[in-house]
C-alpha positions, 0 to 999 in steps of 0.5 A, spaced: 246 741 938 248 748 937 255 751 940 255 757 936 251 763 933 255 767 928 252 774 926 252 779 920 254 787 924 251 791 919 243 790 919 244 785 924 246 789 931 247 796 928 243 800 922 245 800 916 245 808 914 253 808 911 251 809 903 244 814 905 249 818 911 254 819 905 250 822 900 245 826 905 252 829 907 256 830 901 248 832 898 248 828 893 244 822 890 249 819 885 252 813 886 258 814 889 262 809 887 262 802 883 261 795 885 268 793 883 271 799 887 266 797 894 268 789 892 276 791 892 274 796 899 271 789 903 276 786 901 283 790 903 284 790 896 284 797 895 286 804 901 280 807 903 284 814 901 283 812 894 276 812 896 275 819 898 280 821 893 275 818 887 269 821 891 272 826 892 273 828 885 266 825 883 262 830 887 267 836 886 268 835 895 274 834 896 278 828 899 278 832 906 269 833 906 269 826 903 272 823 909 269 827 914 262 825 911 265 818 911 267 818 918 260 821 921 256 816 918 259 811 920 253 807 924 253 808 933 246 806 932 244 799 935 237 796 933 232 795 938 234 788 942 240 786 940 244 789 945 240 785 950 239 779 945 247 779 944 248 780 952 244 774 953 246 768 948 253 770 951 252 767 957 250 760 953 253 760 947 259 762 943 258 769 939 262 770 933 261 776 927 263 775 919 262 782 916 263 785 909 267 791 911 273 797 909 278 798 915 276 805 916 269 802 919 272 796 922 278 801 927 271 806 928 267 799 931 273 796 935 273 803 936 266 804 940 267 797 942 262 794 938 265 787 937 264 787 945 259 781 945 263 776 940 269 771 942 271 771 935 271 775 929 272 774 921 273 781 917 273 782 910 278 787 909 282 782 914 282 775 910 281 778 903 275 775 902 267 776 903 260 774 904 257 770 899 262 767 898 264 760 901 270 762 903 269 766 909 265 762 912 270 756 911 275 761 915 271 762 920 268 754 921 276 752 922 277 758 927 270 755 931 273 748 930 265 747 929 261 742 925 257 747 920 250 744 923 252 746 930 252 753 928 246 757 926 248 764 921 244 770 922 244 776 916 239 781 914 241 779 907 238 772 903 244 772 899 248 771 905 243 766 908 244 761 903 251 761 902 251 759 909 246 754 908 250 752 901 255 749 906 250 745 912 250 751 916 244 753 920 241 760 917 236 766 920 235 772 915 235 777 920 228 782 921 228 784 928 230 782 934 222 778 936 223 775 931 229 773 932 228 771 938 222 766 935 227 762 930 233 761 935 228 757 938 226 753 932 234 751 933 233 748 939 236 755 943 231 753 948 225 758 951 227 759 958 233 762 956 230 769 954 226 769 960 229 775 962 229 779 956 
């Protein structure tokens, strides 16, 4: 039976555009900075100033810019469904976040009230590990207090999917929220349920 649903933030309730939104402010196409930097930035092992400044010196911008056009394209946008879905499967079940993020992004969600819909939530930043690694999904099974099978996974990304399948999780790669919807039921989360979405 399942008690919890546990999802991705980025791809999943909001739109993905961080990385487009910095480039298309700071008019540039160049990757901005390295997949080591962005590993050790999810995971609180570096500040995110050192970021802008590196940025900054990248793209000749400046440290100020850099952060101005780092803060602007942080998402406000959720994707069509969720919010409703979200609202809905509150009432049943235990909601829960894991997501790979910096901590800038992670004060703007708290912020904007975006972890409104989750009981519990497990930051990158904050326990210095991310997803796909096991890890993180330990973590937030022990702050559940939930057998893996009694928990269904949702993420946009495969690589995240099969990490939480890896451990007995039940997993759903997100599409939209129809479908969704759809592969919930596969799990049991019964079809009365969404009558009033």
């Amino acid at each position: 039976m399942i008690k919890a649903i546990i999802f991705d933030l980025g791809g999943v309730v909001f739109k993905p555009e961080l990385k487009k939104s910095i480039n298309r402010i700071l008019k540039t196409k160049e990757r901005l900075f390295s997949h080591t930097v962005q590993k050790k930035l999810m995971r609180g092992k570096i500040h995110m100033n050192k970021v802008y400044s590196l940025i900054g010196k990248k793209t000749n911008k400046g440290y100020a810019a850099v952060r101005a056009a780092y803060l602007e394209s942080l998402s406000k946008k959720t994707i069509n469904g969720m919010p409703q879905l979200l609202e809905t499967l509150k009432a049943k079940y235990v909601l829960a976040v894991i997501t790979n993020t910096s901590k800038p992004s992670a004060y703007h969600h708290k912020k904007e009230g975006h972890y409104r819909w989750f009981k519990h939530k497990i930051l990158s930043c904050d326990v210095g590990e991310a997803k796909p690694g096991k890890n993180i999904f330990m973590i937030m099974l022990k702050k559940l207090k939930n057998k893996p099978d009694e928990c269904i996974f949702v993420d946009d990304l495969e690589v995240n999917v099969r990490a939480a399948r890896s451990i007995g999780m039940n997993a759903i790669q997100f599409k939209s929220a129809k479908q969704l919807k759809i592969d919930l039921k596969k799990f049991g989360v019964t079809p009365w349920f969404f009558l009033s979405i």
